[in-house]
PyMOL CGO cylinders between C-alpha atoms (Angstrom):
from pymol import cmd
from pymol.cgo import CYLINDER

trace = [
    CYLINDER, 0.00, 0.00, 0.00, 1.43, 3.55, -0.69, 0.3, 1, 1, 1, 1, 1, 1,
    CYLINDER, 1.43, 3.55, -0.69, -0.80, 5.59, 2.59, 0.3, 1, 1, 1, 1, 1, 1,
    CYLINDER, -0.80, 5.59, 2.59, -2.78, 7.40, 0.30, 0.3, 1, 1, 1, 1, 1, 1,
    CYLINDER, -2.78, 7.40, 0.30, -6.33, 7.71, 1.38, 0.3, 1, 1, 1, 1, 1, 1,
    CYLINDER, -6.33, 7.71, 1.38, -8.20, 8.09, -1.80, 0.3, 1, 1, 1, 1, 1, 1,
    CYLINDER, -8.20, 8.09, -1.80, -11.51, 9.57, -1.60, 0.3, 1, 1, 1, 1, 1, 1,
    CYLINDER, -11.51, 9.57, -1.60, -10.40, 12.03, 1.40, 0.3, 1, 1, 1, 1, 1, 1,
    CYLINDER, -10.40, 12.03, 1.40, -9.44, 15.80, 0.82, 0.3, 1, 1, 1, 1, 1, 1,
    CYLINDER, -9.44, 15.80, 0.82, -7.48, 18.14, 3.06, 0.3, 1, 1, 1, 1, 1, 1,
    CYLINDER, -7.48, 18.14, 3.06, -10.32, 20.59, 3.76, 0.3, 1, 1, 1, 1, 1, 1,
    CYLINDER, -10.32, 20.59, 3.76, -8.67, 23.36, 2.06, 0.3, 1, 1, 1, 1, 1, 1,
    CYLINDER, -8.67, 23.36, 2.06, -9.82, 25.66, -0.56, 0.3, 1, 1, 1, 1, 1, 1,
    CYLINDER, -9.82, 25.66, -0.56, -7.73, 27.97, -2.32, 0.3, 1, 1, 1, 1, 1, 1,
    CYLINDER, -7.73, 27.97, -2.32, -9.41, 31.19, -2.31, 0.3, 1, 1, 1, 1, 1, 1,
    CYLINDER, -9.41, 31.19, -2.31, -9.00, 33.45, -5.62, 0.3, 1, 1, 1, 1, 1, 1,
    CYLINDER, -9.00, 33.45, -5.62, -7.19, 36.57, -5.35, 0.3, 1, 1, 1, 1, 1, 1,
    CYLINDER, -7.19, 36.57, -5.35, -10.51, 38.45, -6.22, 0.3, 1, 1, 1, 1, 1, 1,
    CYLINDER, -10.51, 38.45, -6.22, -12.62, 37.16, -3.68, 0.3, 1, 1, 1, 1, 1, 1,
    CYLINDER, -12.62, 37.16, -3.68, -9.48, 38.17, -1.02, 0.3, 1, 1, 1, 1, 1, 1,
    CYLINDER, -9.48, 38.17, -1.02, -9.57, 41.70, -2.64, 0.3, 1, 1, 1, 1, 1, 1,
    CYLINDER, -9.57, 41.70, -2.64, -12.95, 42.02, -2.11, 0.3, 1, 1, 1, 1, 1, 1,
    CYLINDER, -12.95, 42.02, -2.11, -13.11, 40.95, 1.57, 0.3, 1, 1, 1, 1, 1, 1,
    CYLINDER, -13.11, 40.95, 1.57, -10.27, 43.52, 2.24, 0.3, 1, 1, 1, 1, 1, 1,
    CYLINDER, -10.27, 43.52, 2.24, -11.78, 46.23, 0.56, 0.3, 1, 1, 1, 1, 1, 1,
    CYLINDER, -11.78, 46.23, 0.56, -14.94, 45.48, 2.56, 0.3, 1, 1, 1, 1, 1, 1,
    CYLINDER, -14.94, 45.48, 2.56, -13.20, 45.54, 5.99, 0.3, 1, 1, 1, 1, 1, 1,
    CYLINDER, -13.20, 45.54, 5.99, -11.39, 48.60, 5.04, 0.3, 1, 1, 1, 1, 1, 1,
    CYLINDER, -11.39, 48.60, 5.04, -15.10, 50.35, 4.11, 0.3, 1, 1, 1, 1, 1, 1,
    CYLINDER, -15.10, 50.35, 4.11, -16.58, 48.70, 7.34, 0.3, 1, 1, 1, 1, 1, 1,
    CYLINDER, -16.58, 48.70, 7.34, -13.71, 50.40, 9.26, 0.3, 1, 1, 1, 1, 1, 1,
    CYLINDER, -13.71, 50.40, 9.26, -14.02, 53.78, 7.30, 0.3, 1, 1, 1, 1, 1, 1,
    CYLINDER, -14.02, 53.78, 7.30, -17.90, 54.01, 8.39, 0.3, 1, 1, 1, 1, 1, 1,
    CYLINDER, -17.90, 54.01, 8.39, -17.50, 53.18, 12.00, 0.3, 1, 1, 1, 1, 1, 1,
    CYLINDER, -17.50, 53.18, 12.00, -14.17, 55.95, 12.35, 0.3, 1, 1, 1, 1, 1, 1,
    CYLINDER, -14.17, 55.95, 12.35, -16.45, 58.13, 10.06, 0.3, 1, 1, 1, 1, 1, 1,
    CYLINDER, -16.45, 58.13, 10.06, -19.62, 57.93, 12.58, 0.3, 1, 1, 1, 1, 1, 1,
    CYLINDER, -19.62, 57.93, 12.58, -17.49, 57.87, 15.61, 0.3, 1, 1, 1, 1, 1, 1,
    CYLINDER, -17.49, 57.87, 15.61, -16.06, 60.96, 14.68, 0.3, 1, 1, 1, 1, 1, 1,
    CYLINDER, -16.06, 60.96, 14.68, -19.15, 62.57, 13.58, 0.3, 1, 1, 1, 1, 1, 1,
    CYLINDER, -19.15, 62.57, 13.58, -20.71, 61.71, 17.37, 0.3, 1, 1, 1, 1, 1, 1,
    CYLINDER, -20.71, 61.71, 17.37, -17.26, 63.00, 18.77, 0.3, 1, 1, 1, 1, 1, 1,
    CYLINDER, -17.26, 63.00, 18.77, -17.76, 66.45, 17.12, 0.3, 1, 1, 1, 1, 1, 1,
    CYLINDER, -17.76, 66.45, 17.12, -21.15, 66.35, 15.74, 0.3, 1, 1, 1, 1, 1, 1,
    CYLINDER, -21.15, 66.35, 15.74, -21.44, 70.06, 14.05, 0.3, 1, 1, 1, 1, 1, 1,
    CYLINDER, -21.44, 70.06, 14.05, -24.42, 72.38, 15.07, 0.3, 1, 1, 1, 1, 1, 1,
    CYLINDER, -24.42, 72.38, 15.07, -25.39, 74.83, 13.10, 0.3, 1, 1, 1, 1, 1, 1,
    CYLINDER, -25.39, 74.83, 13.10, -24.27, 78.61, 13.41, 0.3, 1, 1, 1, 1, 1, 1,
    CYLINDER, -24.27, 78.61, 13.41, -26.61, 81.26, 14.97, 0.3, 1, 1, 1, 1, 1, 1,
    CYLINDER, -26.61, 81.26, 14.97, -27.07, 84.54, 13.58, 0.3, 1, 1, 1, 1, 1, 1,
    CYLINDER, -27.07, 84.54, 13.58, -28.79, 87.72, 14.36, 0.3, 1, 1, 1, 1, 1, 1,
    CYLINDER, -28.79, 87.72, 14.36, -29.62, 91.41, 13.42, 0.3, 1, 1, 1, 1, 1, 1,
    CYLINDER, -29.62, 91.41, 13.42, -28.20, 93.67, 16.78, 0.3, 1, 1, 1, 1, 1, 1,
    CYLINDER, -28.20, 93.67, 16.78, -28.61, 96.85, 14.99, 0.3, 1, 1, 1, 1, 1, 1,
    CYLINDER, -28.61, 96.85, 14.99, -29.85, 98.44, 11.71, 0.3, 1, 1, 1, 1, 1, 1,
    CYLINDER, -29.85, 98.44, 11.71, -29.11, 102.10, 9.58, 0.3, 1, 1, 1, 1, 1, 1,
    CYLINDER, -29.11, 102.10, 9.58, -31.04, 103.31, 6.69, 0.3, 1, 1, 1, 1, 1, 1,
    CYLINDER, -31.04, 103.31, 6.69, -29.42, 106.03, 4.89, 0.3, 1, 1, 1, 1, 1, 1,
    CYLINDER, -29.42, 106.03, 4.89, -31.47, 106.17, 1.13, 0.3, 1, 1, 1, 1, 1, 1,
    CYLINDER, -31.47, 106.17, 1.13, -35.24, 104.33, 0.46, 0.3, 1, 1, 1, 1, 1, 1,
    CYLINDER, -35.24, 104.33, 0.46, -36.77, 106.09, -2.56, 0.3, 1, 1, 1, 1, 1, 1,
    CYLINDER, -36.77, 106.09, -2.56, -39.13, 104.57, -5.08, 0.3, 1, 1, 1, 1, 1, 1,
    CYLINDER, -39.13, 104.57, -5.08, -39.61, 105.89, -8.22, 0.3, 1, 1, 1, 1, 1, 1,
    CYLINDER, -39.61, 105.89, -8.22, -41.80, 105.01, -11.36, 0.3, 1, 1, 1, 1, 1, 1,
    CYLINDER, -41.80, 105.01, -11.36, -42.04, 103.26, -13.79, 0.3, 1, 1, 1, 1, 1, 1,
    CYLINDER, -42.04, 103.26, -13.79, -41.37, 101.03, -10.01, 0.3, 1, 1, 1, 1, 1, 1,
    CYLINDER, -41.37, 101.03, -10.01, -37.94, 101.08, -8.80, 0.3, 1, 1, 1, 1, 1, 1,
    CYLINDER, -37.94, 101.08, -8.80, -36.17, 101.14, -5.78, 0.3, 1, 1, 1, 1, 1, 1,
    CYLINDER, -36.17, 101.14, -5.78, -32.91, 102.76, -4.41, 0.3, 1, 1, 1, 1, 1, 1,
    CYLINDER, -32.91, 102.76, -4.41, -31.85, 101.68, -0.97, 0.3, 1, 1, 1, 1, 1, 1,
    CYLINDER, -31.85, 101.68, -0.97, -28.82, 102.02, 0.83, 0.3, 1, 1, 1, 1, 1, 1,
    CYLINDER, -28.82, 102.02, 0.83, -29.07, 100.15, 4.23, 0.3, 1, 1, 1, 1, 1, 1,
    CYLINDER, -29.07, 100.15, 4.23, -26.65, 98.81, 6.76, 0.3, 1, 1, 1, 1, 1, 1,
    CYLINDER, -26.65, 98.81, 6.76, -27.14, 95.93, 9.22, 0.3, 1, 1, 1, 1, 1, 1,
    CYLINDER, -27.14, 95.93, 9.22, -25.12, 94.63, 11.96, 0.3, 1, 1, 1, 1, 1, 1,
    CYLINDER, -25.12, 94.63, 11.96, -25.58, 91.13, 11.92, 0.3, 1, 1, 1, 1, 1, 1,
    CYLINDER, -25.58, 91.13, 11.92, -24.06, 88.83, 14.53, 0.3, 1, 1, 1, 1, 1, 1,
    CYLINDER, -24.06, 88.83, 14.53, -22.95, 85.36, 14.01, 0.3, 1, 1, 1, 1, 1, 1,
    CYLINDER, -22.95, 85.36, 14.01, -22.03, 82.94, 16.52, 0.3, 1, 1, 1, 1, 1, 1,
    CYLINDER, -22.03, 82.94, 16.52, -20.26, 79.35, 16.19, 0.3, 1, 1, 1, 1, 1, 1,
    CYLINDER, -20.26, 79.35, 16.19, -21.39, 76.99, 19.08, 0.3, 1, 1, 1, 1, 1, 1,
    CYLINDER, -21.39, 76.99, 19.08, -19.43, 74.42, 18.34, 0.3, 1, 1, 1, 1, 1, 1,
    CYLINDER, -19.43, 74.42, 18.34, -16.69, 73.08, 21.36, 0.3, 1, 1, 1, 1, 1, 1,
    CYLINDER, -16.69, 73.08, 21.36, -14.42, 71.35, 18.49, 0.3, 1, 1, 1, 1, 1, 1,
    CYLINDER, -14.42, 71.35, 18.49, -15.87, 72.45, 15.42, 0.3, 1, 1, 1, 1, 1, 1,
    CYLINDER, -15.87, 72.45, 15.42, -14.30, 75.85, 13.33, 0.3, 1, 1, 1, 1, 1, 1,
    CYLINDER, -14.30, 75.85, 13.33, -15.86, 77.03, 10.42, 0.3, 1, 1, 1, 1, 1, 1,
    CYLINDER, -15.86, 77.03, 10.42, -15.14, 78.34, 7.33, 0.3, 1, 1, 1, 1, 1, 1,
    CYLINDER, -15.14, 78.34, 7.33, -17.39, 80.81, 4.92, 0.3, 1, 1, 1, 1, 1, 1,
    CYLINDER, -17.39, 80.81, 4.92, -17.16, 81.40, 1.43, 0.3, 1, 1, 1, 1, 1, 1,
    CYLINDER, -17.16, 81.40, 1.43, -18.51, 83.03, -1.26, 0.3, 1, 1, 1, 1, 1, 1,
    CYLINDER, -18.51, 83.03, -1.26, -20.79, 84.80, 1.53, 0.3, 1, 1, 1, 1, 1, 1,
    CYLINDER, -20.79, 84.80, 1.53, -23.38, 87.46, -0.44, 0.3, 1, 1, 1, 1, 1, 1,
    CYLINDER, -23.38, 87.46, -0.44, -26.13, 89.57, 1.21, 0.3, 1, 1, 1, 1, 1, 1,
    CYLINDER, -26.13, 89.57, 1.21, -29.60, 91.33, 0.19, 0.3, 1, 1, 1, 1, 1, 1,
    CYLINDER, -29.60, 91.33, 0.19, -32.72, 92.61, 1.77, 0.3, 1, 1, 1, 1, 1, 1,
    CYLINDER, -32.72, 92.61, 1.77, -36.52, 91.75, 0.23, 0.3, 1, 1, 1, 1, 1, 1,
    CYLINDER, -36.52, 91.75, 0.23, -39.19, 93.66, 1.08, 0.3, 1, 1, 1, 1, 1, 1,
    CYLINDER, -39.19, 93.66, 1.08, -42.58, 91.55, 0.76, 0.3, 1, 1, 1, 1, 1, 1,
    CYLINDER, -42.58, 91.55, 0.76, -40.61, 88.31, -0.45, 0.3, 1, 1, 1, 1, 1, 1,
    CYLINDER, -40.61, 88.31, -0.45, -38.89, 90.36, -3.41, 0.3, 1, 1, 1, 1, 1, 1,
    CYLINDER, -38.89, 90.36, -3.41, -35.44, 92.19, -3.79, 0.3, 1, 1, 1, 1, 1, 1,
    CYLINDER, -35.44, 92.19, -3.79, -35.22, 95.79, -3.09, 0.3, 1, 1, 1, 1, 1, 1,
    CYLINDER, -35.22, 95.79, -3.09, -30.98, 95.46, -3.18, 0.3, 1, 1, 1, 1, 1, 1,
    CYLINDER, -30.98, 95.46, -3.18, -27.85, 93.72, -5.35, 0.3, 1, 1, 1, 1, 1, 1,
    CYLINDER, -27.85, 93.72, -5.35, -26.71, 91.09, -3.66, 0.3, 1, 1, 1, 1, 1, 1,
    CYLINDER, -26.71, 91.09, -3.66, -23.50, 92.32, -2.24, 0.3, 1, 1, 1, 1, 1, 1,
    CYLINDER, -23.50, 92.32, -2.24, -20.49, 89.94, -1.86, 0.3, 1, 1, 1, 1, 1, 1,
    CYLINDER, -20.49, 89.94, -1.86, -18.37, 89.30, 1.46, 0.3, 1, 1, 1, 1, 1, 1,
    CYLINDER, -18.37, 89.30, 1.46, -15.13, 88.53, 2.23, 0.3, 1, 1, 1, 1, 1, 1,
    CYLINDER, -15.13, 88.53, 2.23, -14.63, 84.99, 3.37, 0.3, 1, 1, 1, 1, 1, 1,
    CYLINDER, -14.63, 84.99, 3.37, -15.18, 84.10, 7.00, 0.3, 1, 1, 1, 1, 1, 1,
    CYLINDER, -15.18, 84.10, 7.00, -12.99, 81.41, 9.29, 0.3, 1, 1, 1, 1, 1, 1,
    CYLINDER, -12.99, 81.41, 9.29, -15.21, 81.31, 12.41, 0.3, 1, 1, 1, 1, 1, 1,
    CYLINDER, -15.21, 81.31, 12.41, -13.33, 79.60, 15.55, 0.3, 1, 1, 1, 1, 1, 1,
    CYLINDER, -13.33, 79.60, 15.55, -14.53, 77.53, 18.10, 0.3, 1, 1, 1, 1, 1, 1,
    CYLINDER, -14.53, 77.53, 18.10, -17.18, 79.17, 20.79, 0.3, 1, 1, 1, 1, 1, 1,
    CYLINDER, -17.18, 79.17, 20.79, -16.50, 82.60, 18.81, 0.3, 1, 1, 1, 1, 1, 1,
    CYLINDER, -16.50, 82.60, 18.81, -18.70, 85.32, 17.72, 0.3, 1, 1, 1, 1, 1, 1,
    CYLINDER, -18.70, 85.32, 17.72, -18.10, 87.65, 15.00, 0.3, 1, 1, 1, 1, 1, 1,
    CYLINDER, -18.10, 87.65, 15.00, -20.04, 90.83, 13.94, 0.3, 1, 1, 1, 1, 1, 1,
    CYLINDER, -20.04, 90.83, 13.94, -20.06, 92.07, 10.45, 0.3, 1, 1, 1, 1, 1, 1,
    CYLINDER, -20.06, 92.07, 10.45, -21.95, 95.50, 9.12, 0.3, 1, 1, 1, 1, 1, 1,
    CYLINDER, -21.95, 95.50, 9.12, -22.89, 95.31, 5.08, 0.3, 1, 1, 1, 1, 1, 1,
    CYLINDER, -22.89, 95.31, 5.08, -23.56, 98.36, 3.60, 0.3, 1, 1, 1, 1, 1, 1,
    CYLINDER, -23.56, 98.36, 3.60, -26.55, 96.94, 1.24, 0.3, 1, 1, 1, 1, 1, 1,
    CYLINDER, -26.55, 96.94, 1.24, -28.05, 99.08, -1.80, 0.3, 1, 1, 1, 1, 1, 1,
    CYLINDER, -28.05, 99.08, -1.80, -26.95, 100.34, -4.91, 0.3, 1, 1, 1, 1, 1, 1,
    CYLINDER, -26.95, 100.34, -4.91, -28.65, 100.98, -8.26, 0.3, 1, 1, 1, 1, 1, 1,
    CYLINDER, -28.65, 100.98, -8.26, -32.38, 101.48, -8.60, 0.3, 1, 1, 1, 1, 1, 1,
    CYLINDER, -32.38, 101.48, -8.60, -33.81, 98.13, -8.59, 0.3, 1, 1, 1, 1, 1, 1,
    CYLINDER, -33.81, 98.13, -8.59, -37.27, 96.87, -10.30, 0.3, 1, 1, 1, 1, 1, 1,
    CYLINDER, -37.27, 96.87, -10.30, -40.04, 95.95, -8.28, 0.3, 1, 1, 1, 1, 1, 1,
    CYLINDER, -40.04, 95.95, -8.28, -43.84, 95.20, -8.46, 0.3, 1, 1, 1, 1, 1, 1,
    CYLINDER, -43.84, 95.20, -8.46, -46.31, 98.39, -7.78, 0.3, 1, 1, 1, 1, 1, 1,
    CYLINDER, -46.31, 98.39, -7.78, -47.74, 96.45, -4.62, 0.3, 1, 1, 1, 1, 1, 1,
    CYLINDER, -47.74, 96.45, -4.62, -44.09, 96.94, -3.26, 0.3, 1, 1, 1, 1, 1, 1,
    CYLINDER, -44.09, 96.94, -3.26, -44.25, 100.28, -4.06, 0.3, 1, 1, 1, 1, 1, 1,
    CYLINDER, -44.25, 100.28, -4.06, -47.15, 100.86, -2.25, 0.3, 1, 1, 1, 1, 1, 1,
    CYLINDER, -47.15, 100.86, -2.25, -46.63, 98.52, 0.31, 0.3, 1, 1, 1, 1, 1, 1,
    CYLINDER, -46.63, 98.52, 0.31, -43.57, 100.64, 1.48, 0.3, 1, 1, 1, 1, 1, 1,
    CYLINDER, -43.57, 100.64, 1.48, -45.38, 103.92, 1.52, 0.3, 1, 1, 1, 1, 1, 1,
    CYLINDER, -45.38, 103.92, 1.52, -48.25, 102.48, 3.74, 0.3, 1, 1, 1, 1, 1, 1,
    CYLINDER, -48.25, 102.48, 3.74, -46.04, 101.13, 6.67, 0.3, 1, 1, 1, 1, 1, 1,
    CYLINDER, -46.04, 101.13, 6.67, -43.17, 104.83, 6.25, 0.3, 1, 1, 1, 1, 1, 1,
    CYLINDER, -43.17, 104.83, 6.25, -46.83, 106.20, 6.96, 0.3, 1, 1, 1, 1, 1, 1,
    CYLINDER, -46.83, 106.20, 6.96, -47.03, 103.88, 10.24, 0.3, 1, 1, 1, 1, 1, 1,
    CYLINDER, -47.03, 103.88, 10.24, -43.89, 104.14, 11.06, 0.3, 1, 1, 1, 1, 1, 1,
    CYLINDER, -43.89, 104.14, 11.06, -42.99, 100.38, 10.85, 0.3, 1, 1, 1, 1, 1, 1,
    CYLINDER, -42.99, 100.38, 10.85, -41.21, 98.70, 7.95, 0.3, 1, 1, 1, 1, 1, 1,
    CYLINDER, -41.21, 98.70, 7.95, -40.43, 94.65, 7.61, 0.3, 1, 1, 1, 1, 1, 1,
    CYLINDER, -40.43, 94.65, 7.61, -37.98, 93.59, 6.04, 0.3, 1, 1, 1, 1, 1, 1,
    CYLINDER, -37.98, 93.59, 6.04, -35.70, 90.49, 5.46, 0.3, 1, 1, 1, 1, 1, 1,
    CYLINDER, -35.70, 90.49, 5.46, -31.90, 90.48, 5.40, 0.3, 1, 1, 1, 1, 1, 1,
    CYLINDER, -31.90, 90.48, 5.40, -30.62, 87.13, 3.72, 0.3, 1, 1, 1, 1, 1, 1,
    CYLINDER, -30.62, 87.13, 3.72, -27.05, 85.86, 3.45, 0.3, 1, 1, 1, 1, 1, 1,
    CYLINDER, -27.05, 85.86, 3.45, -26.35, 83.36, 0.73, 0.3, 1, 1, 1, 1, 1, 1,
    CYLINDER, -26.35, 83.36, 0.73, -22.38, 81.26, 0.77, 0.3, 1, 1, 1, 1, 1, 1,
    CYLINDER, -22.38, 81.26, 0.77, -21.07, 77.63, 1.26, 0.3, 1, 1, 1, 1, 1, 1,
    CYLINDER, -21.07, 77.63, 1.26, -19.61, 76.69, 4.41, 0.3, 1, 1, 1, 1, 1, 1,
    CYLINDER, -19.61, 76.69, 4.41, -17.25, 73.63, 5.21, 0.3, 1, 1, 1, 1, 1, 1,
    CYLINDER, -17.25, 73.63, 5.21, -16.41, 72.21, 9.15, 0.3, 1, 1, 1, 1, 1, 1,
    CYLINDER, -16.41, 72.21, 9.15, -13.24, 71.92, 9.85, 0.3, 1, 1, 1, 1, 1, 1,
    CYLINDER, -13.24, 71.92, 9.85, -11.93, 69.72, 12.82, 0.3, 1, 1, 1, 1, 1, 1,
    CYLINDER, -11.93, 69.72, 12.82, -7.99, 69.82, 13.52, 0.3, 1, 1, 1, 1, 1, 1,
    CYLINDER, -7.99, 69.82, 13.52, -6.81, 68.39, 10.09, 0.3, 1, 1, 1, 1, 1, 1,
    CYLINDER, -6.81, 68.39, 10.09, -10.28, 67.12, 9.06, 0.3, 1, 1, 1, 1, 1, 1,
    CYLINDER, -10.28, 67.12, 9.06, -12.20, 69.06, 6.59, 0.3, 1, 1, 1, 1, 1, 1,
    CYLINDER, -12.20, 69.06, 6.59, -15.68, 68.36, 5.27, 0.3, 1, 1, 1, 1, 1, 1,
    CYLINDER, -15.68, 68.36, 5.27, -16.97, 69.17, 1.94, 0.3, 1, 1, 1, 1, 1, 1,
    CYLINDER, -16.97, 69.17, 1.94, -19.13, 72.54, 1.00, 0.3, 1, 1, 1, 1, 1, 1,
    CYLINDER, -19.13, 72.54, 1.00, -22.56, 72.98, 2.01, 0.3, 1, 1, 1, 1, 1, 1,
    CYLINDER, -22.56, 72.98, 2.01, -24.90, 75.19, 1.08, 0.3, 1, 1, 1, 1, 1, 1,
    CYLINDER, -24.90, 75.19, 1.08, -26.09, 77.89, 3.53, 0.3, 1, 1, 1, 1, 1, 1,
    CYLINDER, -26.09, 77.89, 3.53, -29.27, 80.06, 3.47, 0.3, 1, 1, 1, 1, 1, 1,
    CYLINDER, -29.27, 80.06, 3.47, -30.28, 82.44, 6.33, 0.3, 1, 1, 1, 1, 1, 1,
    CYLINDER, -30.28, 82.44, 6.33, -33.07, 84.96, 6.72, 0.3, 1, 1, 1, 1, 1, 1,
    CYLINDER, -33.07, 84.96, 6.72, -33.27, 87.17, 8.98, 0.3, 1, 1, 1, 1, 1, 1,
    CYLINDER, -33.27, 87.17, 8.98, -36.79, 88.87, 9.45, 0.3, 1, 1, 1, 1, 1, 1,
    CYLINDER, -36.79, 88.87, 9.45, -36.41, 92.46, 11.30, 0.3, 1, 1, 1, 1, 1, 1,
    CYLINDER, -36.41, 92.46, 11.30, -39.26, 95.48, 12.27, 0.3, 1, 1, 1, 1, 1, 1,
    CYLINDER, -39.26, 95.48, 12.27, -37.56, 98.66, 11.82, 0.3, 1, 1, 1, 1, 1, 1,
    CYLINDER, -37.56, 98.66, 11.82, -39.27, 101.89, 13.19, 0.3, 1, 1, 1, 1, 1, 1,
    CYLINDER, -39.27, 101.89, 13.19, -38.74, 103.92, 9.98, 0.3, 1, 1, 1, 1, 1, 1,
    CYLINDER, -38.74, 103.92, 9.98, -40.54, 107.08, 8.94, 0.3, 1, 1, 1, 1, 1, 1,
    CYLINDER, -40.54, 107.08, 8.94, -40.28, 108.65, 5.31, 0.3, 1, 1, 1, 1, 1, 1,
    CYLINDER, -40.28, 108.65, 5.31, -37.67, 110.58, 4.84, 0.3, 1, 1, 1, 1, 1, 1,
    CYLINDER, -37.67, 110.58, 4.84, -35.68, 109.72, 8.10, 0.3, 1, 1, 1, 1, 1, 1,
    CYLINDER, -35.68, 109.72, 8.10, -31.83, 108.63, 7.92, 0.3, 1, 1, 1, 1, 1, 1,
    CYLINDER, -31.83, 108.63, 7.92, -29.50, 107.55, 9.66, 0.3, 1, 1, 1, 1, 1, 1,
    CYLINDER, -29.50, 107.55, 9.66, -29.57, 104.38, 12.63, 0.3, 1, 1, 1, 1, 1, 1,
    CYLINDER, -29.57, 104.38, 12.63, -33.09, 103.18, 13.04, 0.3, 1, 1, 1, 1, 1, 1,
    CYLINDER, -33.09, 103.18, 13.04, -34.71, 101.15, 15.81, 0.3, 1, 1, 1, 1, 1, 1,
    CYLINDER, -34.71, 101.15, 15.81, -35.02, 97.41, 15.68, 0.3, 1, 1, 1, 1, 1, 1,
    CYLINDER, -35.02, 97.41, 15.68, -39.15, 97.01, 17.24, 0.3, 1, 1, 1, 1, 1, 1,
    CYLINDER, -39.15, 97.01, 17.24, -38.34, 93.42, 16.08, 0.3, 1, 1, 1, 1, 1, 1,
    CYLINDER, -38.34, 93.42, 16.08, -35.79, 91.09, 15.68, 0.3, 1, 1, 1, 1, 1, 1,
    CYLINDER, -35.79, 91.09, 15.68, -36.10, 87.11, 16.51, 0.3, 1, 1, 1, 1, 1, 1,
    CYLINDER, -36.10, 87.11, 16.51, -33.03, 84.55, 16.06, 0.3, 1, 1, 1, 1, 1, 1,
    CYLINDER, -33.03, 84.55, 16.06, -32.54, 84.22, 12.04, 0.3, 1, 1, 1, 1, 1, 1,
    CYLINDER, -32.54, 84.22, 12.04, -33.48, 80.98, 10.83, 0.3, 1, 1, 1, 1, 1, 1,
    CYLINDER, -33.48, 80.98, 10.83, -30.61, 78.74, 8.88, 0.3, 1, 1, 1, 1, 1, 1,
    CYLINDER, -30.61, 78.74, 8.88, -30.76, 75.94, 6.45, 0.3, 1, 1, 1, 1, 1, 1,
    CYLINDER, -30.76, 75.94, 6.45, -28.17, 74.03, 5.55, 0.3, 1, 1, 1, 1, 1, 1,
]
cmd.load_cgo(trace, "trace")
């Protein structure tokens, strides 16, 4: 007899090298998504709070055929609440509406890197050229110069990105409005009271 044991296999299968490629490349993406969502609990980004502290209006005329000239200014307050989280701003514009439509050009900002727990203030001068708008702005605006009280709607338009330590996320769009009361009669310039002004709301 020559001690072979026909019939009988080791018990081992070769495995081909794409089948061991695709278990590695599986583990690898398994351990990607659980650093990825430990991370994202670590630091988990909230959003950045902004508000209107003070407001100036130095031109509102109207004109017809219906246009507009405004030249405003807003202090507008942001604040990042994040413990481990900085962010970064760009391609920030700004504009006020008056009854959901423009009154000014959007006006562009210089980028914005917002540290941890930090607040910044910035003060847009917004306004410009005459700008079109619909005869029920016109006389929208001339009712409430008449009772003193004018709403209006500041909105800042950008992309932001998180940064943590080395860590950078993509862009995201961001999109706040502000909604503000000014006390504003015709004819008046300069600073002008805020009679309302509730925490801007921010979409991301």
């Amino acid at each position: 007899m020559d001690g072979r044991k026909d019939g009988k296999s080791s018990g081992y299968t070769a495995q081909s090298p794409v089948s061991v490629v695709c278990k590695i490349l599986a583990i690898f993406l398994l351990l990607a998504g659980v650093t990825a969502l430990t991370l994202w609990l670590v630091y988990r980004p909230s959003k950045p709070h902004f508000s209107v502290v003070g407001a100036a209006v130095y031109d509102l005329n109207a004109t017809a055929p219906p246009f507009i000239t405004t030249s405003m200014q807003f202090t507008i307050v942001t604040r990042n609440p994040n413990k481990r989280v900085d962010i970064i701003y760009d391609k920030l514009s700004a504009y006020v509406s008056y009854r959901n439509q423009q009154i000014t050009p959007p006006v562009y900002l210089p980028p914005l890197y917002h540290e941890t727990k930090s607040t910044v203030a910035m003060s847009p001068v917004l306004g410009g050229g005459p700008v079109p708008v619909s005869v029920e702005v016109v006389n929208g605006l001339v009712v409430d110069e008449t009772y003193g009280v004018v709403g209006l709607r500041v909105v800042l338009l950008g992309r932001l990105r998180w940064k943590a330590g080395a860590i950078r996320t993509g862009r995201y769009g961001v999109y706040v409005k502000c909604d503000v009361w000014v006390g504003l009669k015709k004819g008046f310039v300069g600073q002008v009271p805020l009679l309302g002004s509730p925490p801007c709301k921010v979409d991301i």
